[in-house]
N, C-alpha and C positions, 0 to 999 in steps of 0.2 A: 713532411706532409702537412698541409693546412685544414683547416675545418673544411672546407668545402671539396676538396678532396676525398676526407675521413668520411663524411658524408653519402660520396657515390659507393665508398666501395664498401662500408658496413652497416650493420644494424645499431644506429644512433638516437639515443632518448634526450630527446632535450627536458629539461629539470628546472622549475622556480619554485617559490615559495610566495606563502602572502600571511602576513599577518605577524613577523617583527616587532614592531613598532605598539602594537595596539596595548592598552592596559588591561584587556579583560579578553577570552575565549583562545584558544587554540589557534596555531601555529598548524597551517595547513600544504602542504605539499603535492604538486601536481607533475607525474612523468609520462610524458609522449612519446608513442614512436610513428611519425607518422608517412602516411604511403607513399613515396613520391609517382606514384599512379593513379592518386585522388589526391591532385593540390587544393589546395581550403586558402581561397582570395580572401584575402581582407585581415588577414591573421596580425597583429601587433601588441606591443607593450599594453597590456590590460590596464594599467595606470591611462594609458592616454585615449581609450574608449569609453564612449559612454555605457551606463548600466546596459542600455538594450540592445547597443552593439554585440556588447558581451552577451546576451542572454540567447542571442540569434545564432554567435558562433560556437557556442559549448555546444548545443546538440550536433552541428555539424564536424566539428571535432571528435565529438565522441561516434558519432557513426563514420568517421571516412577513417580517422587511423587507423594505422595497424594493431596498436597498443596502447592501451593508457589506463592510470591507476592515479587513486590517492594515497597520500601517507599522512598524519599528526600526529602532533606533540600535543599532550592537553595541560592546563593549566597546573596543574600538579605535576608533571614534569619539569614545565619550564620554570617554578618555583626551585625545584629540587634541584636540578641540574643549571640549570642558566638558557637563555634563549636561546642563543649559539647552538650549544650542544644539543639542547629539543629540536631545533630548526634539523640541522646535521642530520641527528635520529631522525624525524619525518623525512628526511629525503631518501636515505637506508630505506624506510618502510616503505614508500612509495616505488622508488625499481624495482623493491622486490617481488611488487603486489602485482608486477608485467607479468599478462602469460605470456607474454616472447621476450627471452632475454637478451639485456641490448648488450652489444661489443663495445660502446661506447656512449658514456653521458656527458654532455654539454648542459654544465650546471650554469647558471648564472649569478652572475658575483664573484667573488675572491675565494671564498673558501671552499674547500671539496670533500664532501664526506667519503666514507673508505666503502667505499662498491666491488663487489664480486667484479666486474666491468673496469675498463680505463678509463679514466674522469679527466674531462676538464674543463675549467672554470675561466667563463666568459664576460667580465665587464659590461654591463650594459647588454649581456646577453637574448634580453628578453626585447631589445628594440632592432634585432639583426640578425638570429637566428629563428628562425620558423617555428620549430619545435618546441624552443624555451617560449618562443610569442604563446604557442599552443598551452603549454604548459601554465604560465601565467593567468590566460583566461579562464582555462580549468579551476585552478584553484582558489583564483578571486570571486567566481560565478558559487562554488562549492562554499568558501567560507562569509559571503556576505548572507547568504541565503539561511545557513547554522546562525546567524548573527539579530537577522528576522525574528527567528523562531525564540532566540534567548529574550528578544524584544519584546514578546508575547508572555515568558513566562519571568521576566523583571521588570515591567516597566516602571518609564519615568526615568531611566538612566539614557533613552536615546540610544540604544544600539543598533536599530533600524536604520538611521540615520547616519550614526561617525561608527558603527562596526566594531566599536573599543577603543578606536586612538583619540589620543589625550586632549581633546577638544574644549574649548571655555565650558561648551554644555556638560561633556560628560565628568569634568571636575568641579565642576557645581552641582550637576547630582550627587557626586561624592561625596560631597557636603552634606547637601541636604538627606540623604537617603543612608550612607554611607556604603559599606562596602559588602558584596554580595557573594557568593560561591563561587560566579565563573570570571572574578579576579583576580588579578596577576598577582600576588602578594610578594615578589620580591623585586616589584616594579618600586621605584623611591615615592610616585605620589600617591599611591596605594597605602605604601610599608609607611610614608610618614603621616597619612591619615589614620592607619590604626595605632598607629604609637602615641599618639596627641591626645 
């Protein structure tokens, strides 16, 4: 039986994450179940929309699905454990945060965290299933806007702007400003600026 198949006949959450890559804030996870009796046009890989795309779609998402939740890892997890395993964990926390539990989650990416549910893990998931698109928006909408607000209470590191990934500006604030509370500290150009 295929994804589109698993699709008609159960209660499927599509599952992404955003925020990987960044040197600074929380690892945010976003799971969808959404209705297929209120399709939501326009849904896609939140990487390839713009800000107001996305900021147009999150409210319509959050009111037409049937389900949806966040989950994170916060930067002190992902020190302690690795990103991997924070990412994992927030996806954990996210299904679980469903009040309707799904029969099936369609993660995106390779790896599959261990769900009450049957899981599986979609390549490029988030540019061809609905749910994972859902999911993506969700969570990029949720954690750029956490990222705003860090801008507010650090500035001069630019998080309004690159969000925490490793941008010429935000490693030249690192320099100049050095390194702040809601940094990655077991990221290398974090960990080799405090060492130095």
């Amino acid at each position: 039986m295929n994804v589109v198949e698993l699709s008609t006949a159960v209660l499927v959450a599509g599952v992404d994450e955003v925020g990987r890559g960044p040197l600074a804030g929380p690892v945010v996870v976003a799971a969808v179940i959404l209705d297929p009796l209120r399709p939501i046009d326009g849904l896609a890989d939140s990487k390839v929309l713009t800000a107001e795309r996305r900021e147009e779609l999150a409210p319509r998402i959050r009111a037409h699905a049937m389900a949806w939740a966040l989950g994170r890892a916060e930067v002190e997890e992902i020190d302690a454990i690795n990103i991997l395993q924070a990412t994992l964990l927030a996806m954990q926390r996210a299904v679980a945060a469903l009040h309707i539990a799904p029969e099936l989650a369609l993660v995106d990416g390779n790896r599959a965290p261990r769900l009450t549910c049957r899981v599986q893990t979609i390549v490029k998931g988030d540019e061809t299933v609905p749910a994972i698109s859902a999911a993506s928006i969700l969570a990029k909408v949720a954690r750029d806007s956490e990222m705003c607000e860090w801008d507010a209470r650090y500035p001069g590191y630019g998080f309004a702007r690159h969000k925490g990934y490793p941008t010429l500006e935000h490693l030249l604030a690192l320099d100049r400003l050095g390194v702040c509370p809601i940094h990655r500290r077991s990221f290398s150009p974090v960990r080799n600026r405090l060492e130095a």
